[in-house]
N, C-alpha and C positions, 0 to 999 in steps of 0.2 A: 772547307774540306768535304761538306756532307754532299755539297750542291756537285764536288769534281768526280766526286765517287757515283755518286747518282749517274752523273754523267755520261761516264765510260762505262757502266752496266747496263746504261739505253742504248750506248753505240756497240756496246758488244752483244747486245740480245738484237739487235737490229742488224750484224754483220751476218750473224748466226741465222736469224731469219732469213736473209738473201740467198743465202748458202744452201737451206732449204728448201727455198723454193727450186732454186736451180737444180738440186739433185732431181727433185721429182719431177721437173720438166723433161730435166734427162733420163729418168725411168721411163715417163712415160710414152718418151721418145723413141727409146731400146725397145719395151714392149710392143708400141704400134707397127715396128718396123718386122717384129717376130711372129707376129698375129696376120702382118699382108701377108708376108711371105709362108705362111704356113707353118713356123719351125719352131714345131714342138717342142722339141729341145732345148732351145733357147729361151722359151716361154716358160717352161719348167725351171731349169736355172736362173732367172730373172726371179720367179716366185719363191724359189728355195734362198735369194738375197734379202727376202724380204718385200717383195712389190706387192702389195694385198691386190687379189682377181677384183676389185673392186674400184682400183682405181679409171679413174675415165682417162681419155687418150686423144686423139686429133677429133676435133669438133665436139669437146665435152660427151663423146662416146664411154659408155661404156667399154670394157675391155671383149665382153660378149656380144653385145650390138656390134661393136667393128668387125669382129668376126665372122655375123652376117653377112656385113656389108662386102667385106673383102671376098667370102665364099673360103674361109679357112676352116673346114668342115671339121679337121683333126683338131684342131685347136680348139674350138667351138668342144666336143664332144667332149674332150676333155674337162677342160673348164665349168663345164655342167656338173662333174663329178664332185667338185670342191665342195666341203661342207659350208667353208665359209663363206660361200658366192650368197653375194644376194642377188637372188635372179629377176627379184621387182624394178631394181635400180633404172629411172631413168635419164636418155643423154638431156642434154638441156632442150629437149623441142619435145619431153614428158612421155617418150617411146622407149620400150624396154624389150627385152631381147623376145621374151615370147611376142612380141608384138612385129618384132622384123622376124624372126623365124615363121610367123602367118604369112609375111607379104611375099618373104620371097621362096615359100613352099616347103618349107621344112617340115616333112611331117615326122620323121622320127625324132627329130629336137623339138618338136610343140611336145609329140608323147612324154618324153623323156622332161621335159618342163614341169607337164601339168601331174604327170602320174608318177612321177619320182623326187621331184622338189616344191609342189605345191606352190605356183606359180599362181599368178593370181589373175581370173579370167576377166572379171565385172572391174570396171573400173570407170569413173567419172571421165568424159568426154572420147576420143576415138576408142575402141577398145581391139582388143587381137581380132574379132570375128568383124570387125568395120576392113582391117587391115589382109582377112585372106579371103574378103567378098572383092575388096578392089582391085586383082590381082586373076582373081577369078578362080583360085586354091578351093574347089567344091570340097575333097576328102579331108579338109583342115575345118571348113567351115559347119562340115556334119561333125566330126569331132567334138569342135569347139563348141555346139550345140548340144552335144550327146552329155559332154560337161558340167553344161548350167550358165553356154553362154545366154546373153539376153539376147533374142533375136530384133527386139523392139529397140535397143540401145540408141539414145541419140550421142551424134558426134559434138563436138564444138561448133558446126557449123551446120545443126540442128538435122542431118542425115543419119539415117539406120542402115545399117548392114540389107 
């Protein structure tokens, strides 16, 4: 009797896990889709169901990284304001939003990073100032210098900014 009961609480803690995975696939699905397209709105209502700004989205993206990536500036700008964000968070290839906000020129979301959420500049292997030297972002890369970036930093692939 102990082994059937056992049983049916592994298969029903295991139903229950699938379930959840699925939901969040499909959260994160809803959200990536709100985040291309810009729509605020929907971005906000996603998060008022409960979707933490922290969950990651298509290629183990952050929800703020994709946001670079797509150029969803409204959503981006937003999403900064969340206390909950963690704005360090990186996708699975250890790049985090002030790091795509360097490359692809963001200089009011770098500001808005480093001098309203304390973003973090120094960090082991590429860093934001490797990220808006390669791009050629000069007003990002004084900045990010004006900050306490390291100008000496080497990358993973032993290059300096």
């Amino acid at each position: 009797m102990m082994l059937r009961r056992s049983f049916i609480v592994l298969t029903a803690l295991s139903l229950f896990s699938s379930i959840a995975t699925a939901q969040s696939q499909e959260q994160a699905d809803r959200m990536a889709r709100a985040v291309q397209f810009d729509d605020l709105a929907q971005v906000k209502k996603l998060l008022q169901e409960g979707i933490s700004p922290n969950l990651l989205v298509r290629g183990g993206n952050p929800i703020t990284v994709y946001a670079v990536r797509e150029n969803s500036r409204t959503t981006l700008d937003y999403l900064l304001t969340l206390k909950n964000l963690d704005v360090d968070q990186p996708n699975l290839s250890g790049e985090n939003v002030l790091m795509m906000a360097s490359l692809y020129g963001l200089l009011p979301e770098v500001k808005t990073l480093i001098d309203k959420r304390a973003a973090t500049i120094n960090k082991s292997g590429w860093t934001p100032l490797h990220y808006a030297c390669t791009n050629g972002h000069l007003q990002i890369a004084e900045f990010l210098l004006d900050k306490g970036a390291q100008v000496n930093a080497l990358s993973d692939s032993d290059t300096t900014p």
